[in-house]
C-alpha positions as CSV (number, residue, x, y, z in Angstrom):
1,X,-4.7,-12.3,8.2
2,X,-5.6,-11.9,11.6
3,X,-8.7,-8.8,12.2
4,X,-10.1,-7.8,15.2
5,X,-12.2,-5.0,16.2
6,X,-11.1,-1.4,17.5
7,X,-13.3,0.8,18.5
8,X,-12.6,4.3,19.1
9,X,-14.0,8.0,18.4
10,X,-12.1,9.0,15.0
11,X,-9.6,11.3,16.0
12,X,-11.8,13.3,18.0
13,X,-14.8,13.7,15.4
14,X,-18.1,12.7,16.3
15,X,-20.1,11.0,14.2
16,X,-22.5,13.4,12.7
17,X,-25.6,11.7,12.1
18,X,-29.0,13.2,10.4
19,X,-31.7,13.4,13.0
20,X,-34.7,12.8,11.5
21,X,-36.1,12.9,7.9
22,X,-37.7,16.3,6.0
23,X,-41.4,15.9,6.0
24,X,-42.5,14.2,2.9
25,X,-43.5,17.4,0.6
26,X,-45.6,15.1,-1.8
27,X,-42.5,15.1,-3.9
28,X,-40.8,12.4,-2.7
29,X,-39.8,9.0,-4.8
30,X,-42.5,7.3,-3.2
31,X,-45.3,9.7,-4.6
32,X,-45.4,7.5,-7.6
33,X,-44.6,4.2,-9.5
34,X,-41.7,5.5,-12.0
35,X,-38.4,3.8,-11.9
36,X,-36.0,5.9,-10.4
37,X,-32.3,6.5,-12.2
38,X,-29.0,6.5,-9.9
39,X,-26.0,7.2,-11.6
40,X,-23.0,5.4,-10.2
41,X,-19.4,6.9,-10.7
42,X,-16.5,5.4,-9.2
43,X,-12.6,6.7,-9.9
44,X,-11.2,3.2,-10.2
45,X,-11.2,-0.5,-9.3
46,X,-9.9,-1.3,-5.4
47,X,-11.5,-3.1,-2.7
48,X,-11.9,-0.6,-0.7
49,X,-13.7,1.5,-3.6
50,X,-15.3,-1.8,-4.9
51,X,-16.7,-2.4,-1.3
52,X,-18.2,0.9,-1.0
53,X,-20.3,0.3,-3.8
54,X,-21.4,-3.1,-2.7
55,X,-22.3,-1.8,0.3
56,X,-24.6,0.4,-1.2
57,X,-26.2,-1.5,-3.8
58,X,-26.9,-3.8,-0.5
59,X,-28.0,-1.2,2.0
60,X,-30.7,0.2,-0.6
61,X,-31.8,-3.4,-1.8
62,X,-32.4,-3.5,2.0
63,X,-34.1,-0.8,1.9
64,X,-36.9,-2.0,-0.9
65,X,-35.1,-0.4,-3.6
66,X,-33.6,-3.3,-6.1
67,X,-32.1,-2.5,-9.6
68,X,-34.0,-3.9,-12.3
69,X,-37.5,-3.3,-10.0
70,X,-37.9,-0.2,-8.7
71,X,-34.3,1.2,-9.5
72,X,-32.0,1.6,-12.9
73,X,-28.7,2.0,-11.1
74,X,-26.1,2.8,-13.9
75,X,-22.2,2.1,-13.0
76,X,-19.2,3.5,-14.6
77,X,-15.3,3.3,-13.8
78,X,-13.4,5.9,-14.7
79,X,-10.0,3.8,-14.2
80,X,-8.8,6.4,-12.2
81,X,-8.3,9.0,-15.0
82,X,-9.5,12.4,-14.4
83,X,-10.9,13.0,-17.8
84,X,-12.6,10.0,-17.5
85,X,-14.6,11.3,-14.8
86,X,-15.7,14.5,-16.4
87,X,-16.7,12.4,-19.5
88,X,-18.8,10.4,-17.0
89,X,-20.5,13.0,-15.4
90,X,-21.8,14.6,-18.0
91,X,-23.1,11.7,-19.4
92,X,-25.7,10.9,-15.9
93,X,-26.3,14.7,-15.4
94,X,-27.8,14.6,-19.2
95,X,-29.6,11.3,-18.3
96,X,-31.5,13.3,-15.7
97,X,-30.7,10.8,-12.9
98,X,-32.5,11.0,-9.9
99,X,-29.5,10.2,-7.8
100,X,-25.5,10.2,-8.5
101,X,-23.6,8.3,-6.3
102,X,-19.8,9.5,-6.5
103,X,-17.2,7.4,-5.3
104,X,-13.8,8.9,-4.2
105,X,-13.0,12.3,-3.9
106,X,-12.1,13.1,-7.8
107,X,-15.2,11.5,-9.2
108,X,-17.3,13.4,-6.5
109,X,-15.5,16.7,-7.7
110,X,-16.4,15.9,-11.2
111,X,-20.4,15.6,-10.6
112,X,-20.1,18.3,-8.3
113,X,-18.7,20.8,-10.9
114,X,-21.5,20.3,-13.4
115,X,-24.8,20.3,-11.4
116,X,-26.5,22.1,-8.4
117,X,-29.7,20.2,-8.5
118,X,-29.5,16.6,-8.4
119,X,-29.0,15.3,-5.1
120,X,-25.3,13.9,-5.1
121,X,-24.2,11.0,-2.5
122,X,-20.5,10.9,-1.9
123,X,-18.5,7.7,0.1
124,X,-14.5,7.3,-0.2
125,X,-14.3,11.1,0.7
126,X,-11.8,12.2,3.5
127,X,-12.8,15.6,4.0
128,X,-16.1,16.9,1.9
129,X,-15.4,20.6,3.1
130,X,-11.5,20.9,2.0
131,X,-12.4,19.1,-1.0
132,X,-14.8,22.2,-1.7
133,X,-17.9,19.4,-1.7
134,X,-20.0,20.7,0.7
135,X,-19.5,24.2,2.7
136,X,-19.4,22.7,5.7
137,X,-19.1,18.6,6.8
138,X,-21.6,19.7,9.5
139,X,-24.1,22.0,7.1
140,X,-23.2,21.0,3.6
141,X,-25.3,23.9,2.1
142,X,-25.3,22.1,-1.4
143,X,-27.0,19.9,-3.3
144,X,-23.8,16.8,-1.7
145,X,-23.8,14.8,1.2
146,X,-23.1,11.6,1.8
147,X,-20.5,9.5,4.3
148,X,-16.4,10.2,5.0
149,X,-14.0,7.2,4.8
150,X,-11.7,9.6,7.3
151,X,-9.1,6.9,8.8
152,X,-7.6,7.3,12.4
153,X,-4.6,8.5,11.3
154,X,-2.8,9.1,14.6
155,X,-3.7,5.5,15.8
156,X,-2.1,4.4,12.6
157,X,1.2,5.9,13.4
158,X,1.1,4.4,17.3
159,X,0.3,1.5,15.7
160,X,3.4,1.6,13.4
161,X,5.8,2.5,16.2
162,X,4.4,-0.2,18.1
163,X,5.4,-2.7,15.5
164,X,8.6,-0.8,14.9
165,X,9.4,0.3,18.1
166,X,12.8,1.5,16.8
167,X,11.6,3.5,13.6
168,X,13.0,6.8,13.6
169,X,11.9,8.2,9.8
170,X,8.4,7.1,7.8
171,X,8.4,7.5,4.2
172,X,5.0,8.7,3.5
173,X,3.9,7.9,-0.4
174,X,0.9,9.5,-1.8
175,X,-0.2,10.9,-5.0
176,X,0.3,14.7,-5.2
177,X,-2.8,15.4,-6.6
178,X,-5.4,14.1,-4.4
179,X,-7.1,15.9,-1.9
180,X,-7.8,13.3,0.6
181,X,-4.3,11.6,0.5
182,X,-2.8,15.2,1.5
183,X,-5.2,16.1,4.4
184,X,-4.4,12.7,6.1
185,X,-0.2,12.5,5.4
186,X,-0.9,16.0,7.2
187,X,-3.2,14.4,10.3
188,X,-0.3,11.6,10.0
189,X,2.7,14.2,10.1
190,X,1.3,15.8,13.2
191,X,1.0,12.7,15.2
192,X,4.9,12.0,14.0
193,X,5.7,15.0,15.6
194,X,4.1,14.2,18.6
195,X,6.0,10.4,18.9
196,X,9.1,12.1,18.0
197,X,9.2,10.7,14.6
198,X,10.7,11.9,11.4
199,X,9.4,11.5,8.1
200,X,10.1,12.1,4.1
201,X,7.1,12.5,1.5
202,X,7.5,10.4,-1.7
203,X,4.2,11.7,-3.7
204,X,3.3,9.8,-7.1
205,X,1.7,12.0,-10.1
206,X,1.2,8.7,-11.9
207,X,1.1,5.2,-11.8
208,X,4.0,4.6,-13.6
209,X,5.9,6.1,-10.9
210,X,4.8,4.1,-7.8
211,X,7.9,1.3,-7.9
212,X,10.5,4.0,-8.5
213,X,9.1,7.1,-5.7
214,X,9.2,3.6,-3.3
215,X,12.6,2.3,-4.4
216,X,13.3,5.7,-3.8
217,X,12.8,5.2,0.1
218,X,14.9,2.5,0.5
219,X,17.7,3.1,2.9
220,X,16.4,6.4,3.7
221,X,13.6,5.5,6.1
222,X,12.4,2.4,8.5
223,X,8.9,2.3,7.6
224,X,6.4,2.8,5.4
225,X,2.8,5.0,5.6
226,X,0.5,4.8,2.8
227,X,-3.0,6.4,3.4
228,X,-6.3,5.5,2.0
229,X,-4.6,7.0,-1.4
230,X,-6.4,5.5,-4.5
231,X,-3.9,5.5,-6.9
232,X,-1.5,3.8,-4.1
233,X,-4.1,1.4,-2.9
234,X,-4.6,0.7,-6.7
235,X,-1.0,-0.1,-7.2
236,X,-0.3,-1.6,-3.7
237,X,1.2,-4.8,-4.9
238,X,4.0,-2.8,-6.1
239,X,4.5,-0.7,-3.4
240,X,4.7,-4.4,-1.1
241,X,7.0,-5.7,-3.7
242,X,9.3,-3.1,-3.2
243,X,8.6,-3.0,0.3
244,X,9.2,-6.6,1.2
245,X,12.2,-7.4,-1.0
246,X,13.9,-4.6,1.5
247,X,11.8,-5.6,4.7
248,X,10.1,-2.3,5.3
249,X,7.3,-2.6,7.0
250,X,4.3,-0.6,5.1
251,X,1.4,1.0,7.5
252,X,-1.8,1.3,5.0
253,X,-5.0,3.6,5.4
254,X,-7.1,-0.1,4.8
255,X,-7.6,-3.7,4.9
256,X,-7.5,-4.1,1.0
257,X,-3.9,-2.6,1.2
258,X,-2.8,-4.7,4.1
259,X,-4.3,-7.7,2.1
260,X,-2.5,-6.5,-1.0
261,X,0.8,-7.1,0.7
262,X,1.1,-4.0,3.5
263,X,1.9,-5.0,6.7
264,X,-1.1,-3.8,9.2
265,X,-3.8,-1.1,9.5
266,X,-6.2,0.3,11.8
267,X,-8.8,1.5,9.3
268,X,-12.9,1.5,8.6
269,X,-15.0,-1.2,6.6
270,X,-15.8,-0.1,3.3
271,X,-18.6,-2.5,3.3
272,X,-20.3,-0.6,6.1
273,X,-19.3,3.0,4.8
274,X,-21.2,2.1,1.5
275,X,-24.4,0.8,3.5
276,X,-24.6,3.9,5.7
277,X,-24.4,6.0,2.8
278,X,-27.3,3.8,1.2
279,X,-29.0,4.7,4.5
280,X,-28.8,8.3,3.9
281,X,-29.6,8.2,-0.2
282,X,-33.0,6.2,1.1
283,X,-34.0,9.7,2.9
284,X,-33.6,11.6,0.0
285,X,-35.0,9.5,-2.6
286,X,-37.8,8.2,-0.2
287,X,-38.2,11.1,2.5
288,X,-37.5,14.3,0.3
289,X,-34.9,14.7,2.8
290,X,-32.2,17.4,1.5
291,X,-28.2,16.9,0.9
292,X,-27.7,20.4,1.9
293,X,-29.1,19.7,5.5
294,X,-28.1,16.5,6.3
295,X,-24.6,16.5,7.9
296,X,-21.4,14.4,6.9
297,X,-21.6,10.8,8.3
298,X,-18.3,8.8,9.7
299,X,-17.9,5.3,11.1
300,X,-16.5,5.3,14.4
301,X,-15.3,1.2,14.5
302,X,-12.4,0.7,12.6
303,X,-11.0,-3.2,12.2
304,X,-7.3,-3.7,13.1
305,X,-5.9,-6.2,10.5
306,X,-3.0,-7.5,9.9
307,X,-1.0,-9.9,7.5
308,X,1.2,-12.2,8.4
309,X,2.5,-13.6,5.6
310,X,4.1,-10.0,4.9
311,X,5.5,-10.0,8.8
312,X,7.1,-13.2,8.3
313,X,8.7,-12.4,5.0
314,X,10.3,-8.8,6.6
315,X,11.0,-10.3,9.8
316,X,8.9,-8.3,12.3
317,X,7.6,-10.2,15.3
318,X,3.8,-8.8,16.1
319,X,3.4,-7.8,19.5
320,X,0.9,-10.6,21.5
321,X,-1.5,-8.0,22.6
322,X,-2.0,-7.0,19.1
């Protein structure tokens, strides 16, 4: 696996960082001794989910706040089922939790759905404010803020025409029913356009689907774009098994795809994602800092990995500068 760094603005958005904590009302989580409660929901096992939350746990344990001291920090999976999530939901928002973290767009939906009051944190989010999260990314207005895992998507197609410097079509798979997955194969569709570059959408409604929608591609395109999709990244081996038995090369949204058998990616750390969003929840639950004025956060570096085991086995030749 070769990684290096990239950094670059992400597709024109600024990071919009929180300037400055609300004054301590003599509300705040440090006003007194209790243990405080923080709900952890996460649609489903991945790395790049899975590092979020590790990244978090870490950035508040930096922070002074450790579970099993000061903190009761209560995780639950939903293995990626809807249902699950609701079920989930309900079950911190009854436990009057001081704090819910919600992983990934569907589990943030979830919480979001059945309470107004208790400060919700949201990572693995693409776009808050066309997910109905927040009214604005810049002015949430709600009781939700937290950080957006939006990936350069436009540098990801360069970077797939750069590798395939003949590609002509991209088969772009994606599950139909997630939010984030359809405002990025969008921000990804545009920047075809622009490179001259045609594409086909193969969209998953279930697992189940994901070796057939990506046989389905075979012969029809000369590359592969998977964005930070959670049921795809989920079932990524799959899509690489397909992919590399008829050496197309797969573009990925992150570095657990890539690792999982994609080819290469230009996309954000996880890790980091989860610890700025620890950054913020320490303002509420320390500060009395509210979700409703503290703007959508982004990373702006974003680590260009990719693997070379995959490149060997399709027969692509990595350009030196890369």
């Amino acid at each position: 696996m070769k990684k290096i760094m990239f950094t670059g603005a992400l597709l024109g958005i600024a990071a919009s960082l929180f300037a400055g904590g609300a004054k301590d009302n003599g509300s705040s989580a440090n006003a007194s001794n209790k243990v405080l409660k923080i709900g952890v929901i996460q649609l489903v096992e991945h790395p790049a989910l899975d590092a979020s939350y590790k990244g978090f746990v870490d950035g508040l344990a930096a922070a002074g706040y450790e579970d099993g001291k000061n903190i009761k920090i209560d995780y639950k999976n939903a293995q990626g089922e809807q249902q699950n999530c609701v079920t989930i939901a309900n079950k911190l928002i009854n436990d009057k939790d001081d704090l819910i973290l919600a992983i990934a767009t569907p589990a943030a939906q979830a919480v979001a759905n059945l309470t107004k009051t208790i400060p919700i944190m949201i990572t693995a989010v693409t776009d808050p404010e066309s997910a109905k999260l927040v009214k604005s990314n810049a002015q949430p207005g709600t009781n939700v803020t937290g950080t957006s895992d939006l990936t350069p998507c436009a540098a990801q197609m360069k970077l797939l025409t750069k590798i395939v410097p003949n590609a002509k079509k991209v088969g772009m798979i994606y599950c139909s029913s997630e939010q984030n997955s359809l405002f990025q194969v969008n921000l990804a569709k545009a920047e075809c356009d622009k490179l001259g570059l045609g594409y086909v959408d193969a969209t998953v409604s279930n697992s189940n689907e994901i070796q057939q929608v990506t046989q389905s591609l075979v012969g029809k395109v000369d590359a592969i774009y998977c964005p930070t999709d959670n049921m795809i990244a989920a079932g990524m081996s799959t899509v690489a098994m397909v992919a590399i038995q008829n050496k197309l090369p797969v573009i990925c949204g992150e570095e657990g795809m890539v690792q999982a058998g994609g080819l290469a990616t230009y996309g954000i750390n996880y890790y980091e994602l989860g610890k700025q969003t620890a950054a913020m929840a320490v303002k509420v639950l320390r500060d009395g800092a509210k979700p409703a004025e503290m703007a959508i956060q982004y990373l702006t570096n974003c680590d260009l990995s990719i693997n070379k085991e995959t490149a060997a086995k399709i027969g692509v030749t990595i350009p030196s500068d890369l």
